[in-house]
N, C-alpha and C positions, 0 to 999 in steps of 0.2 A: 505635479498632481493636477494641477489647474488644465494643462494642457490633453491628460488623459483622459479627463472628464468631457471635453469640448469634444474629443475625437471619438467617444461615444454618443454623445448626444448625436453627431453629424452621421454619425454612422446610425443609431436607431432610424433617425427621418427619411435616412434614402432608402431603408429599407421600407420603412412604410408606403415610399411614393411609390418604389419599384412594386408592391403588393400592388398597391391603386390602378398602378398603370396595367400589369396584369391581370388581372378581375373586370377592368374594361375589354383588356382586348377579349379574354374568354365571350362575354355576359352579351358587348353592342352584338356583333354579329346577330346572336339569335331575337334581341328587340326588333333589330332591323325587319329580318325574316317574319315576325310575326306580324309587326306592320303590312310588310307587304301582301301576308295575309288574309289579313283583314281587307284589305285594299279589293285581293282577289275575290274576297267571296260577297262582296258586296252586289245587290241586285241593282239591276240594271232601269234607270228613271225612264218611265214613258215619253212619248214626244209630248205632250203634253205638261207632263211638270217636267219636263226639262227647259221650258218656258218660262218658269218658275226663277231658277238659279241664275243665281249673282245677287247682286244688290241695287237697291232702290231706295229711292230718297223724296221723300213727302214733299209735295212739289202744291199742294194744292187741299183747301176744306172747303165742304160746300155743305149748305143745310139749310133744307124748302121746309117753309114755315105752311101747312096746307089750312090753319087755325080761321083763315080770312078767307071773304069769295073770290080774293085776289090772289094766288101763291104770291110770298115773299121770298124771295131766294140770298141768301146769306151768303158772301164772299165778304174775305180779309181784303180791307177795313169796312165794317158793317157799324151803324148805328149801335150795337149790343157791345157794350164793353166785356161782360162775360166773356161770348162769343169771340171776339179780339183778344184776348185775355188768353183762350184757351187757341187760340191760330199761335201768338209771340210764343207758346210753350211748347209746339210743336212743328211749326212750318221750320224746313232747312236744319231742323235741330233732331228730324228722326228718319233712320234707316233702317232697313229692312231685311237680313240675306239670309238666303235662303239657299242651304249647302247642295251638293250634287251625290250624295251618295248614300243607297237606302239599304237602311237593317230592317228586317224583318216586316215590311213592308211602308216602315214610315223614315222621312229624312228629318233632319235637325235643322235649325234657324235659330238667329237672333233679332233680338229688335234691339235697338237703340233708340231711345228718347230724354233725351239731356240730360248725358252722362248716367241714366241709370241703362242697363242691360238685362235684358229676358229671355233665357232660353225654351224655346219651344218644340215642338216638333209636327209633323204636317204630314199627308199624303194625296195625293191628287185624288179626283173623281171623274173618271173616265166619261161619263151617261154622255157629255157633247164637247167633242173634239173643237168644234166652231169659239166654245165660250172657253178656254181652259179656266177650270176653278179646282179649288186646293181645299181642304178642311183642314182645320187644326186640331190636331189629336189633346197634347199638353199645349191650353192655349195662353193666350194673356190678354192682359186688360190696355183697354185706353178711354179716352175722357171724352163723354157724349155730350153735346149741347141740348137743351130743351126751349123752346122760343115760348113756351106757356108759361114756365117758370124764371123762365131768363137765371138758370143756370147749370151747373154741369154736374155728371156723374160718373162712375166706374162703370166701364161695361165690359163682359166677355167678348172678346172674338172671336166666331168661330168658324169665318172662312173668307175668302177672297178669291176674285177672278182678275182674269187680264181683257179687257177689253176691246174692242176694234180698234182704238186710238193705240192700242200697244202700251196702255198705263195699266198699272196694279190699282184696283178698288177694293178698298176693304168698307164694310159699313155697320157701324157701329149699331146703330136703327135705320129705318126704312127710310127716315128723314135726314140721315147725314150720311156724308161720303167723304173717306181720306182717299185722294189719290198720288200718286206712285209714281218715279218717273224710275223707268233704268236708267243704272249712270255708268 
């Protein structure tokens, strides 16, 4: 009796695997296909935000203090432990990518900033071929310094250029600049 029982259990399970195994083969084919579909009808990135794509990594904060008849100009390690404060939370610890394939006129991206992740999404702005810059359609936030308050805030971003040097500038306010290296 013992043994009739085992040689059905054995026999239900491979009949289930053999179902499993079947319903894959039918089902991948057409995922595949549809991928690839998607793949195909995907709009094609300007020479400009194809400039854009890959990824980038915060290589650098800068933030001119115009408060005094002197500009003061803020690089990590600055007098301001705030400002320090907010360089160790971001410098080396955030990245940037910025995918290659556009739906319905915008591409998708992530940010990385110590271990939290943001997805975004973006689309180029043509008006000057010379500057490529990008708007961020779904944007996100990161952390602005202020040199009158001596300390930091939430701000939207809501674009970014590549400049002559070949770095990503994003800037939070008029007075700070995160830059970009491609890696």
């Amino acid at each position: 009796m013992k043994r009739t029982k085992s040689f059905g259990t054995r026999l239900f399970l491979f009949l289930i695997t053999i179902m499993v195994i079947v319903t894959w083969v039918i089902w991948c084919p057409l995922c595949i296909k549809d991928t690839a579909d998607i793949k195909d009808a995907a709009e094609p990135l300007t020479k400009a935000e194809s400039k854009f794509v890959g990824t980038w990594v915060l290589d650098d904060i800068g933030y001119i203090d115009y408060s005094d008849t002197s500009q003061k100009i803020f690089k990590y390690p600055s007098d301001s432990s705030t400002f320090d404060s907010l360089c160790k939370q971001y410098l080396n610890k955030t990245k940037i990518i910025f995918y290659d394939y556009k739906n319905e006129g915008e591409i998708a991206g992530i940010l990385h900033v110590s271990g939290e992740s943001n997805i975004f999404s973006w689309h180029g702005w043509n008006l000057d071929e010379n500057v490529p810059r990008i708007d961020f359609v779904k944007k996100f936030k990161l952390l602005s310094y202020s040199s009158k308050t001596d300390n930091t805030s939430s701000v939207t971003i809501s674009y970014a250029v590549i400049m002559d040097d070949g770095e990503l500038y994003i800037s939070p306010t008029t007075y700070m600049k995160y830059i970009f290296k491609k890696q």
